[in-house]
VOBA-1610 file (N, C-alpha, C; in pm, whole numbers, padded with zeros to 5 digits, always signed):
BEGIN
Unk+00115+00757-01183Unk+00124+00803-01045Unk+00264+00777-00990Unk+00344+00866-00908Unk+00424+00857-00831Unk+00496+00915-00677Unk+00487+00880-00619Unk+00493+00931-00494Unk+00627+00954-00424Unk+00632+01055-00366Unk+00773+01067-00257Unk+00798+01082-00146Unk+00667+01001-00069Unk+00707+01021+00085Unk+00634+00860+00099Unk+00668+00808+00277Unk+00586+00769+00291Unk+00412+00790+00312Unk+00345+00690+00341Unk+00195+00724+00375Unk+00120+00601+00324Unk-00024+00647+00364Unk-00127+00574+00342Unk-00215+00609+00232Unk-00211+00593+00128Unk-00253+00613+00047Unk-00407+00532-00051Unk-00523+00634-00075Unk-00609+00581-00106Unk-00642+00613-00224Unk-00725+00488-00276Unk-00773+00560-00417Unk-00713+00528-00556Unk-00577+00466-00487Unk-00477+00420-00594Unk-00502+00325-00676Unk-00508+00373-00801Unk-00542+00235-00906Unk-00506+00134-00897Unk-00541+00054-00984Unk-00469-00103-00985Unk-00328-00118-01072Unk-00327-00038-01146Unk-00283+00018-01258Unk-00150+00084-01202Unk-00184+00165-01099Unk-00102+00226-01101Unk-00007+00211-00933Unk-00077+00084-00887Unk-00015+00038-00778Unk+00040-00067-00835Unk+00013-00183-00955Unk+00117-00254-00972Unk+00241-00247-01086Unk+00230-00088-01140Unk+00373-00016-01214Unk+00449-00005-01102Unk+00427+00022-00962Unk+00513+00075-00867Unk+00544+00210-00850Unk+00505+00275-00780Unk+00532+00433-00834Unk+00566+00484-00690Unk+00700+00400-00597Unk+00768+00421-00527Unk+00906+00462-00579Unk+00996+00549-00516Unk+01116+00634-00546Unk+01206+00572-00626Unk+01173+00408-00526Unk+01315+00305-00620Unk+01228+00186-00600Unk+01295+00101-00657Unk+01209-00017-00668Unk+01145-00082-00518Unk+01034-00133-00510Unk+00969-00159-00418Unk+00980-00288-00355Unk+00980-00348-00248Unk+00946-00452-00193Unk+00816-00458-00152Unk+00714-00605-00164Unk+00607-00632-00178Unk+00574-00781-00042Unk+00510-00816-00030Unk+00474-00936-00024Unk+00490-01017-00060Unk+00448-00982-00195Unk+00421-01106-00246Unk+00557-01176-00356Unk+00654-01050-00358Unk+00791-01038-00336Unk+00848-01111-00236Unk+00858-01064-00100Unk+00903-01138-00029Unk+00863-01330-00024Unk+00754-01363-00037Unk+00735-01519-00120Unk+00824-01566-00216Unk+00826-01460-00281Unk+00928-01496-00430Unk+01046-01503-00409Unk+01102-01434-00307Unk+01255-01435-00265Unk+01271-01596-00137Unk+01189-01608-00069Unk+01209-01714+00022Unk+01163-01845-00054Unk+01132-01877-00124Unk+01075-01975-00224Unk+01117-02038-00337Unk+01182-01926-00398Unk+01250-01913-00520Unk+01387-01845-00465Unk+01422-01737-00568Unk+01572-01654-00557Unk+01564-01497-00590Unk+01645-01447-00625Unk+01705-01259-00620Unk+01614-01288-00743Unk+01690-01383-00831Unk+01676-01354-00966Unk+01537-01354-01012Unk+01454-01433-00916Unk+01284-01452-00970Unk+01260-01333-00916Unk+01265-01296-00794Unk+01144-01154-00746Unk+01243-01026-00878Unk+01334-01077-00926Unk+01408-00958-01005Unk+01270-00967-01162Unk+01250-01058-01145Unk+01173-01080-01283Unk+01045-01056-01300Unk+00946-01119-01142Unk+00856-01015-01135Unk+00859-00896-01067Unk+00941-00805-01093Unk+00948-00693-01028Unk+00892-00543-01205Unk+00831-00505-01171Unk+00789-00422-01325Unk+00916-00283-01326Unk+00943-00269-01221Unk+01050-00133-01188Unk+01216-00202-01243Unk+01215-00337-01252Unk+01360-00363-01264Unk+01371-00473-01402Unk+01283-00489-01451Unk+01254-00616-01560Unk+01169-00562-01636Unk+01272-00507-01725Unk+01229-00436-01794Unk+01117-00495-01963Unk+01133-00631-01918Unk+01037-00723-02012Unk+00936-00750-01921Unk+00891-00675-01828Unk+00800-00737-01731Unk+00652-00752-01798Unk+00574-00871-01768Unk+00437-00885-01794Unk+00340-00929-01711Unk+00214-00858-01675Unk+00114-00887-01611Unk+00088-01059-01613Unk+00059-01057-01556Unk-00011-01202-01568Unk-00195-01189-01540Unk-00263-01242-01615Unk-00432-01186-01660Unk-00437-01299-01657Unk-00391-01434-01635Unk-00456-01587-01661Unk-00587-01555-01610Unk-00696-01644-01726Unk-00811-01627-01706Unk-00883-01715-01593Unk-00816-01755-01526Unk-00873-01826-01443Unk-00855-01784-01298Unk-00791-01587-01302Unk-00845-01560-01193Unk-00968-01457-01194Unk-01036-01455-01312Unk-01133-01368-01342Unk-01274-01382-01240Unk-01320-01542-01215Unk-01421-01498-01116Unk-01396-01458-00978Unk-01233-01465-00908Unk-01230-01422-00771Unk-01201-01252-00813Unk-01155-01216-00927Unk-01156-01054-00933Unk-01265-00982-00947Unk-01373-01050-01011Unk-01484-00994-00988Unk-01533-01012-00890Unk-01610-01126-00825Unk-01608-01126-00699Unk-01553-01028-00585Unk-01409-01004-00575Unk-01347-00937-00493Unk-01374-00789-00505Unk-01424-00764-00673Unk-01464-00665-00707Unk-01635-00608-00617Unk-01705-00681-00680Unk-01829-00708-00592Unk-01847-00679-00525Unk-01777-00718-00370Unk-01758-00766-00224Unk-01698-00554-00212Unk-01559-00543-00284Unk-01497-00433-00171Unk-01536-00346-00275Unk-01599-00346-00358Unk-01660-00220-00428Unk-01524-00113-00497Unk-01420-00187-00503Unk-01334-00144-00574Unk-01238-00229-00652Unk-01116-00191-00743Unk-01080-00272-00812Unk-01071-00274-00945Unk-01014-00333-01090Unk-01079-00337-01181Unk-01188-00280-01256Unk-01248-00211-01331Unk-01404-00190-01388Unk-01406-00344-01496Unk-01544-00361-01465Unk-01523-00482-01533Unk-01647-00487-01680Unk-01644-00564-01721Unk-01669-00567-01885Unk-01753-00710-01911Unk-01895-00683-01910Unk-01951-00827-01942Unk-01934-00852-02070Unk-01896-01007-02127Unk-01942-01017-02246Unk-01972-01113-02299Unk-02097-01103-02364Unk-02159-01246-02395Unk-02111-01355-02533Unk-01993-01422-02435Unk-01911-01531-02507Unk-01974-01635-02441Unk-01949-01778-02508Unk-01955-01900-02461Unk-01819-01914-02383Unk-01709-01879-02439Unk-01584-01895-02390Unk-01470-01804-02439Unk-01371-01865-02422Unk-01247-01730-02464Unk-01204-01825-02603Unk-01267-01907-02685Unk-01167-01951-02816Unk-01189-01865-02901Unk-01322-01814-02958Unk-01283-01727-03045Unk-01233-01609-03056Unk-01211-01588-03186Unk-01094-01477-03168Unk-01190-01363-03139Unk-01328-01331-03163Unk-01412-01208-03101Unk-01376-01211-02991Unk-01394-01318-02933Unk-01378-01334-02729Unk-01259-01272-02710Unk-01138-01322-02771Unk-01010-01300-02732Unk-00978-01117-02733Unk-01037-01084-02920Unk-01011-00934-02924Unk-01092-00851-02853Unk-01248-00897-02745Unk-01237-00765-02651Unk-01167-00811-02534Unk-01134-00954-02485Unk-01076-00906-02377Unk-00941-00811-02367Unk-00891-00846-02492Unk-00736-00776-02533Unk-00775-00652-02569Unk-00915-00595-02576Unk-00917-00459-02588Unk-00968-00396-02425Unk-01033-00468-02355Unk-01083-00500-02241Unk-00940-00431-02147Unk-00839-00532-02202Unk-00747-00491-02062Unk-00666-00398-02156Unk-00629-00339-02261Unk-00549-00273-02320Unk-00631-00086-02234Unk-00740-00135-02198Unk-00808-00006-02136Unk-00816-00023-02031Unk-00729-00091-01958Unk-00764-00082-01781Unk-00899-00203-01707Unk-00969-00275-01800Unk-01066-00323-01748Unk-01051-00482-01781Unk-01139-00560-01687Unk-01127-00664-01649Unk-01262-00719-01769Unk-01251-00781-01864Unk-01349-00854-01925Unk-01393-00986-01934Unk-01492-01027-01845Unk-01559-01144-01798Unk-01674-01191-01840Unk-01695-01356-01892Unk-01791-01396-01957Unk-01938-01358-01813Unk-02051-01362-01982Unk-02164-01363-01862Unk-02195-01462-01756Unk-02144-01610-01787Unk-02173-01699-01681Unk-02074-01678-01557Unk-01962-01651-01602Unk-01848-01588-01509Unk-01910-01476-01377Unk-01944-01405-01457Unk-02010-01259-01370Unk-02124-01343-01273Unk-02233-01393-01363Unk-02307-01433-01307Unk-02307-01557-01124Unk-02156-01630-01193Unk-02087-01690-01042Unk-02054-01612-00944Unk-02011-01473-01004Unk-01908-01391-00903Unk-01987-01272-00842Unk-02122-01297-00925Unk-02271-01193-00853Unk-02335-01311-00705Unk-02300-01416-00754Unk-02388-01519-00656Unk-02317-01549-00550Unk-02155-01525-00561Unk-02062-01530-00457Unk-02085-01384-00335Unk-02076-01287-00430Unk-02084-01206-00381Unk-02182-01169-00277Unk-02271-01217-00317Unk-02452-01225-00224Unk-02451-01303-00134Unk-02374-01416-00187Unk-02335-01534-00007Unk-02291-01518+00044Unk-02171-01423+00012Unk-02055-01376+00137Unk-02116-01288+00201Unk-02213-01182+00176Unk-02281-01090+00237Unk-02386-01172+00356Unk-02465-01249+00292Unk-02546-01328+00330Unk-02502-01388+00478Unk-02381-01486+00493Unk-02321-01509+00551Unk-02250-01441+00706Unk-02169-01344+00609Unk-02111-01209+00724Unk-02250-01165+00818Unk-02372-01117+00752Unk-02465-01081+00825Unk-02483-01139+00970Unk-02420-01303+00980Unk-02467-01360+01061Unk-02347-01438+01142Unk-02254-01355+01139Unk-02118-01420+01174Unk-02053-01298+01240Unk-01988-01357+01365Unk-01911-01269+01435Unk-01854-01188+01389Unk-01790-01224+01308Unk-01687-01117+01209Unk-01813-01010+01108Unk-01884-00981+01188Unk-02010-00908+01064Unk-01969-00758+01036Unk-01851-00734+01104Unk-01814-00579+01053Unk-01689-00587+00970Unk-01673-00715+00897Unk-01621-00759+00804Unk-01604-00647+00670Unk-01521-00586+00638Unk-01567-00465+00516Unk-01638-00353+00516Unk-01628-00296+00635Unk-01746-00194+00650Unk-01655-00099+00749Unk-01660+00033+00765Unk-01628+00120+00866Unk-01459+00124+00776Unk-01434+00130+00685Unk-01309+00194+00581Unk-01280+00159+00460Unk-01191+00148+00404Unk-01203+00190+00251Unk-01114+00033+00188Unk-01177+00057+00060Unk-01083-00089+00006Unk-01008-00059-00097Unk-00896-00128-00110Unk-00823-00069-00181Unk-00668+00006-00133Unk-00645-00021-00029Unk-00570+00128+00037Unk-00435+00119+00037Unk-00320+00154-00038Unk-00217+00167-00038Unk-00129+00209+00070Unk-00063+00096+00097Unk+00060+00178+00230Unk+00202+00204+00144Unk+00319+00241+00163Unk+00416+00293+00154Unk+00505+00332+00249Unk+00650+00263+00276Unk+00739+00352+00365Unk+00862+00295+00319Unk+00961+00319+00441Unk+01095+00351+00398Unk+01135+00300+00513Unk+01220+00235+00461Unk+01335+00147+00573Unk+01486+00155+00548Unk+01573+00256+00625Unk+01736+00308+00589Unk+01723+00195+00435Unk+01671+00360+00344Unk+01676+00330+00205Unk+01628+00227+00134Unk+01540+00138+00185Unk+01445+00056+00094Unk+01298+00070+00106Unk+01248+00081-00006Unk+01104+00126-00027Unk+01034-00003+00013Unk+00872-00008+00087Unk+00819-00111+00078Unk+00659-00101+00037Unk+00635-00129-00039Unk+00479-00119-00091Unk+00382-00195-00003Unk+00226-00233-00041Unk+00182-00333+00058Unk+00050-00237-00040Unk-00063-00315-00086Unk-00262-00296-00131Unk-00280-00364-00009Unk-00381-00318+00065Unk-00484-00387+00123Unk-00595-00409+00104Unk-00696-00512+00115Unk-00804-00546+00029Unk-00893-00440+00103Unk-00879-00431+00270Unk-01019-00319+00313Unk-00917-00301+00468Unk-00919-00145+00450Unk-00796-00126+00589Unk-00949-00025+00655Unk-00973-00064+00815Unk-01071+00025+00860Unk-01013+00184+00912Unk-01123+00241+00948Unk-01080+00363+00931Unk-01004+00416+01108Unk-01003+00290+01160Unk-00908+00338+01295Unk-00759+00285+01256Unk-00743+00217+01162Unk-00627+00151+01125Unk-00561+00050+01204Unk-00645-00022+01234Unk-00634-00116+01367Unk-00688-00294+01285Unk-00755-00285+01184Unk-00823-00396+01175Unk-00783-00362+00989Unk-00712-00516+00969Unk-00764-00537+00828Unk-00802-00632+00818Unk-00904-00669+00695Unk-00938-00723+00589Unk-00902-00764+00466Unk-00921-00952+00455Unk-00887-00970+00314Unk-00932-01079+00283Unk-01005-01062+00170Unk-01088-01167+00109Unk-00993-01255+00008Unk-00995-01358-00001Unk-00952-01507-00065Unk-01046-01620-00144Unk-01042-01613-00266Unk-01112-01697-00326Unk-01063-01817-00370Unk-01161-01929-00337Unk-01076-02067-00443Unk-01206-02149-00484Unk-01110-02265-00565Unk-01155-02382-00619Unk-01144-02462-00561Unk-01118-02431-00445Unk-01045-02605-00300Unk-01164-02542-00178Unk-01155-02576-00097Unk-01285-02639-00009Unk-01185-02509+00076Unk-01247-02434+00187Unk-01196-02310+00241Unk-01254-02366+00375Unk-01322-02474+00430Unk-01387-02548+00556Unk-01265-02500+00631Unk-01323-02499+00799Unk-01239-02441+00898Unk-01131-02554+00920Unk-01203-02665+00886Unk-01040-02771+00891Unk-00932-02787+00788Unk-00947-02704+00712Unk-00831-02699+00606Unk-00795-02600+00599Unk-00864-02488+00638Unk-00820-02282+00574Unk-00664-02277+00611Unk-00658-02353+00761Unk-00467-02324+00793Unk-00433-02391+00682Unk-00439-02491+00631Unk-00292-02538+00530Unk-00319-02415+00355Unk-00472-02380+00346Unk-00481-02320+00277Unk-00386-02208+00262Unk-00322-02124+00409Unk-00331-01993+00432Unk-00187-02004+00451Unk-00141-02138+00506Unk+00020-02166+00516Unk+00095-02148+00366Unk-00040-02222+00297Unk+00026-02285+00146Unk+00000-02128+00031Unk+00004-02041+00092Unk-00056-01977+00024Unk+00061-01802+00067Unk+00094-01838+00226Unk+00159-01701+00273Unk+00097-01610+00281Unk-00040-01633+00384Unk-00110-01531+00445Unk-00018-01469+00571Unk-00007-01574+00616Unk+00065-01515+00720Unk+00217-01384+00712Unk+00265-01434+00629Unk+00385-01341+00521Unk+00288-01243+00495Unk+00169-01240+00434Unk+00116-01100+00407Unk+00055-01003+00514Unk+00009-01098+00622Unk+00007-01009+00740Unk+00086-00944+00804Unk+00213-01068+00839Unk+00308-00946+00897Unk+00404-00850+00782Unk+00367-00867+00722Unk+00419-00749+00606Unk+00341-00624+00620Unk+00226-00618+00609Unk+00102-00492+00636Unk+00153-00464+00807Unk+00180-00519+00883Unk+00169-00472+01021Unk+00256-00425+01021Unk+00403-00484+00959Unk+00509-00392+00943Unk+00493-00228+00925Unk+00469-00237+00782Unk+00433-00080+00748Unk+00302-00006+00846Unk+00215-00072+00836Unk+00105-00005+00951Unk+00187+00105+01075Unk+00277-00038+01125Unk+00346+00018+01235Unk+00471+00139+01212Unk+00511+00124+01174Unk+00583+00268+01065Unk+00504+00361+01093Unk+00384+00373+01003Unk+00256+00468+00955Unk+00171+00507+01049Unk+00170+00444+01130Unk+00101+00406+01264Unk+00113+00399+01402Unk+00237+00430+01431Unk+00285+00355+01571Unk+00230+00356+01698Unk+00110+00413+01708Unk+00056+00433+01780Unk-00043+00323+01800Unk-00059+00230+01695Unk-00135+00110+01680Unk-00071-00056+01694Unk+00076+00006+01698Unk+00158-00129+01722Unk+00130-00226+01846Unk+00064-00346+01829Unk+00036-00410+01906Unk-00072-00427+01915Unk-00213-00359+01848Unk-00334-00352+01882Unk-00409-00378+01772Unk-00343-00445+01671Unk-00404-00520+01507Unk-00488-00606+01507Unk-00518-00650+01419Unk-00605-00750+01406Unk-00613-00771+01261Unk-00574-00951+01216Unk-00546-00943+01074Unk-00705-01061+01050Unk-00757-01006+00967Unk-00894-01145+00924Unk-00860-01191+00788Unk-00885-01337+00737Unk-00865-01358+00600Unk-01005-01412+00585Unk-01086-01338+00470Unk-01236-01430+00455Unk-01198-01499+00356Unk-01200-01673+00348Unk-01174-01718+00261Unk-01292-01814+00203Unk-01314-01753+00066Unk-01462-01806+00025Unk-01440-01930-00087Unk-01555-02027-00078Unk-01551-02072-00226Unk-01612-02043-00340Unk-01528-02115-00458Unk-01575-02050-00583Unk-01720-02127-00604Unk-01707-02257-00571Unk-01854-02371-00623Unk-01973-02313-00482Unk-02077-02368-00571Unk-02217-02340-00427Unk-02146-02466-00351Unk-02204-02409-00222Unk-02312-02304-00187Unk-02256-02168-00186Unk-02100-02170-00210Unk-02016-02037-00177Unk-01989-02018-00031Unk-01978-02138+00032Unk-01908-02101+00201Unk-01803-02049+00230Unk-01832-01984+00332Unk-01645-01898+00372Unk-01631-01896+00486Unk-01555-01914+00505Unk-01461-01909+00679Unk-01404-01817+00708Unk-01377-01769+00839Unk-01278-01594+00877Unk-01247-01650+00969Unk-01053-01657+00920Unk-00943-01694+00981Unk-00881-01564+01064Unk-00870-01543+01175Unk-00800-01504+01209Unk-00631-01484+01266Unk-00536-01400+01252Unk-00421-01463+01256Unk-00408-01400+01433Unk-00342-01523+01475Unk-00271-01529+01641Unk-00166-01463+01622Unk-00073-01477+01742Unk+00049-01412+01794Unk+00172-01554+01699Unk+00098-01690+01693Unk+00203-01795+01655Unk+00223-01788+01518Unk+00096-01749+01410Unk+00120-01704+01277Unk+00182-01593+01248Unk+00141-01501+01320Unk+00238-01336+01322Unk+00363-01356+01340Unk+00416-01437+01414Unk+00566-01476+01483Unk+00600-01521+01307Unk+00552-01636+01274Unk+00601-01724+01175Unk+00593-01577+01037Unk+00526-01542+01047Unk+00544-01445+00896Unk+00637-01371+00952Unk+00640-01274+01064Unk+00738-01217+01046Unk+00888-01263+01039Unk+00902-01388+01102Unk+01040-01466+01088Unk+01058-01449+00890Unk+00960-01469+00827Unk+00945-01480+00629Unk+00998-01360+00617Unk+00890-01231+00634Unk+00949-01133+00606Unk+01095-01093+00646Unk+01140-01103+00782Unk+01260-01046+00787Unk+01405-01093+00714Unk+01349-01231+00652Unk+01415-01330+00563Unk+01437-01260+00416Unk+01288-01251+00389Unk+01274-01183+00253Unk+01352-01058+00238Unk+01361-00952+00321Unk+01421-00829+00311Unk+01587-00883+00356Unk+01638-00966+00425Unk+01799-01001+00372Unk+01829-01035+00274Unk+01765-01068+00195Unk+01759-01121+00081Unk+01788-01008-00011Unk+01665-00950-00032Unk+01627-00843-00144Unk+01767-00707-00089Unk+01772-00717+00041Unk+01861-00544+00032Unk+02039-00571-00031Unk+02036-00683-00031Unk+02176-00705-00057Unk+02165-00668-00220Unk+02047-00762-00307Unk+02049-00774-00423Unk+02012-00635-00485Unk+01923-00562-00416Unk+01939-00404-00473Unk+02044-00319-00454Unk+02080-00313-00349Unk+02198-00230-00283Unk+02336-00261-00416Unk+02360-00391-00416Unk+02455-00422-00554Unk+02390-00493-00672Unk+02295-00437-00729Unk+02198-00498-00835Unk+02251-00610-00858Unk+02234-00722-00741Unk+02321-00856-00803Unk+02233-00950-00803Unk+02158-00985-00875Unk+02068-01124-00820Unk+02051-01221-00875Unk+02148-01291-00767Unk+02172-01464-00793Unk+02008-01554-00810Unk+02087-01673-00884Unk+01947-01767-00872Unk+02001-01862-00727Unk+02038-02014-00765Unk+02000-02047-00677Unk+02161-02105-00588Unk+02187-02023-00635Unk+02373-02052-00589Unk+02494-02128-00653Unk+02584-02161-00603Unk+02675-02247-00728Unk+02736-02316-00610Unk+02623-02419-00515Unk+02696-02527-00395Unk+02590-02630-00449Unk+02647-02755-00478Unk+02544-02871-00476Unk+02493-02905-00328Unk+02363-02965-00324Unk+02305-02976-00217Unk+02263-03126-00204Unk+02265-03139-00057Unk+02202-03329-00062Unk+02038-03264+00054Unk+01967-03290-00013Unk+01828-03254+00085Unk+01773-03358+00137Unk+01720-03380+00239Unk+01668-03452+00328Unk+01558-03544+00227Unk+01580-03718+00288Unk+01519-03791+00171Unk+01384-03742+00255Unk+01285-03754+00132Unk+01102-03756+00163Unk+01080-03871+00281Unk+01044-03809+00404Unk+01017-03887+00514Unk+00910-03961+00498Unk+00824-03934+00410Unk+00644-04016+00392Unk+00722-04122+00285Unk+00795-04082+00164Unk+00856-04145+00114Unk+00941-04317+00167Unk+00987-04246+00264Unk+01122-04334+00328Unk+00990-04459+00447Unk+00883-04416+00486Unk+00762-04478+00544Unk+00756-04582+00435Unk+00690-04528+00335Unk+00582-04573+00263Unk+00711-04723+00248Unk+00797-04684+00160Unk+00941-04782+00125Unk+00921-04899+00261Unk+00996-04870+00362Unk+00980-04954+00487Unk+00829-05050+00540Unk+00744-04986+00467Unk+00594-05036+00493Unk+00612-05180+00415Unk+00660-05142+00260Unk+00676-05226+00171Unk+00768-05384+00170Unk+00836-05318+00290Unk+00943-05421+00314Unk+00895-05495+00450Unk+00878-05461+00504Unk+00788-05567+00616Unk+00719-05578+00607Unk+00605-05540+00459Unk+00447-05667+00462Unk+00534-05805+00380Unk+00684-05748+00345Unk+00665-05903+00281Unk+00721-05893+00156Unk+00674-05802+00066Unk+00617-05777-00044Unk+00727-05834-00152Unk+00877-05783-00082Unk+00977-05830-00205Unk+01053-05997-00160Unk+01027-06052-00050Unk+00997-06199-00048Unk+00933-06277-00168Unk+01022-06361-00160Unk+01015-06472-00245Unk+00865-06582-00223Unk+00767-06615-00284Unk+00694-06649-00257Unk+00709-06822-00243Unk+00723-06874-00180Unk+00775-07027-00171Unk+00652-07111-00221Unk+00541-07111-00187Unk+00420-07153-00199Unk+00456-07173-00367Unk+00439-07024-00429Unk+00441-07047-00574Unk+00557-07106-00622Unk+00703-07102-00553Unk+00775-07212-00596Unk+00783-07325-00598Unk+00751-07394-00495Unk+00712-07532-00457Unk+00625-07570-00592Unk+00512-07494-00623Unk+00409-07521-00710Unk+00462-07551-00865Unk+00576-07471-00842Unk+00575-07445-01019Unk+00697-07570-01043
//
């Protein structure tokens, strides 16, 4: 697939949204992370349009949130049961490697069987939660695309509704997703970077909707009972991603514009000592600790 305008685009494979099949190489999200985090030279490496050794990454250990996610937005992956104990033998290994050599996601049966039971709680759940029009009323899956004086920017959304006003995006883990942790989850993670990245282009695509968004993250767990929380992002997280994004794109237009991309510079740096660090140290020194114990001298 390849495209030459902007738009909203549906329907788009997985396949064929993460070859990139924008004019020139694309800026992403999850790009922009890679550039504020790292350097030119990393988002140059996962980039599949410019690295030219580029490789998927399939670690198997995001197989039950893809099914799951599969599950939930009814798109995604086709997926492939198969009845392994695990991935050591080499049967296991040669269908999943035939599994994805065809486009599909191949997952043990106990696997599926987690990511069928997730799937039923999150439903379960939504039924009875404010957010209950959670995934429903538009499509999942939905490709945006535009153009900014000459740089392309990509953006999947997990479920964009059909007024284009409200998205959706589901989040799976192995860490506890409780409403008192989801912010550091969502900080540590650059939800917020992925929101205002989608509102960006929305608003492009959209402008008639600028200002009137609404970003939800359902973030579920992988262990029972399978609880999930729906974070919504404010005006103070929107502020903070978009400050990321507009970071990320100084970054990236310089390094495409002159295919130059540095790693991490050639200035030595002195960084601020670890403040919990520099505590903990000072704690140590006024209980005492490196005092001479007199008691035991006297004694000995």
């Amino acid at each position: 697939m390849k495209i030459d305008k902007p738009g909203i685009y549906r329907g788009v494979s997985d396949a064929d949204y993460r070859s990139d099949p924008c004019p020139s190489p694309s800026l992403t999200q999850s790009t922009v992370k890679t550039l504020i985090e790292g350097s030119p030279a990393h988002a140059w490496t996962e980039s599949p349009r410019l690295n030219p050794h580029y490789e998927y990454d399939d670690d198997t250990k995001y197989d039950i949130g893809n099914v799951a996610h599969r599950l939930i937005l009814g798109r995604g992956k086709e997926i492939e049961v198969v009845d392994f104990a695990d991935w050591r033998s080499k049967a296991a290994k040669d269908a999943r490697e035939k599994a994805a050599d065809e486009g599909r996601i191949a997952v043990l049966k106990h696997q599926f069987d987690q990511a069928s039971d997730m799937a039923s709680a999150a439903w379960m759940q939504l039924r009875v939660h404010e957010d209950r029009d959670a995934f429903t009323s538009g499509d999942a899956e939905v490709m945006i695309a535009w153009e900014e004086n000459g740089i392309w920017f990509r953006s999947l959304i997990d479920w964009l509704h059909e007024d284009l006003r409200t998205v959706d995006d589901y989040k799976s883990s192995g860490m506890s997703m409780a409403p008192h942790v989801i912010g550091m989850r969502a900080q540590a993670a650059g939800w917020e970077t992925q929101a205002a990245f989608i509102e960006r282009g929305l608003d492009v695509l959209d402008p008639a909707g600028a200002g009137r968004r609404r970003y939800r993250f359902i973030g579920q767990e992988t262990y029972k009972p399978h609880a999930l929380t729906v974070m919504h992002m404010n005006e103070y997280w929107m502020t903070m991603g978009r400050k990321r994004v507009e970071a990320g794109i100084a970054l990236w237009r310089p390094a495409v514009e002159h295919n130059y991309w540095r790693n991490y510079g050639t200035k030595a740096v002195i960084p601020e000592y670890p403040g919990f660090k520099e505590k903990q140290w000072l704690d140590r020194e006024e209980s005492g600790e490196f005092e001479p114990d007199t008691k035991l001298i006297m004694a000995g």
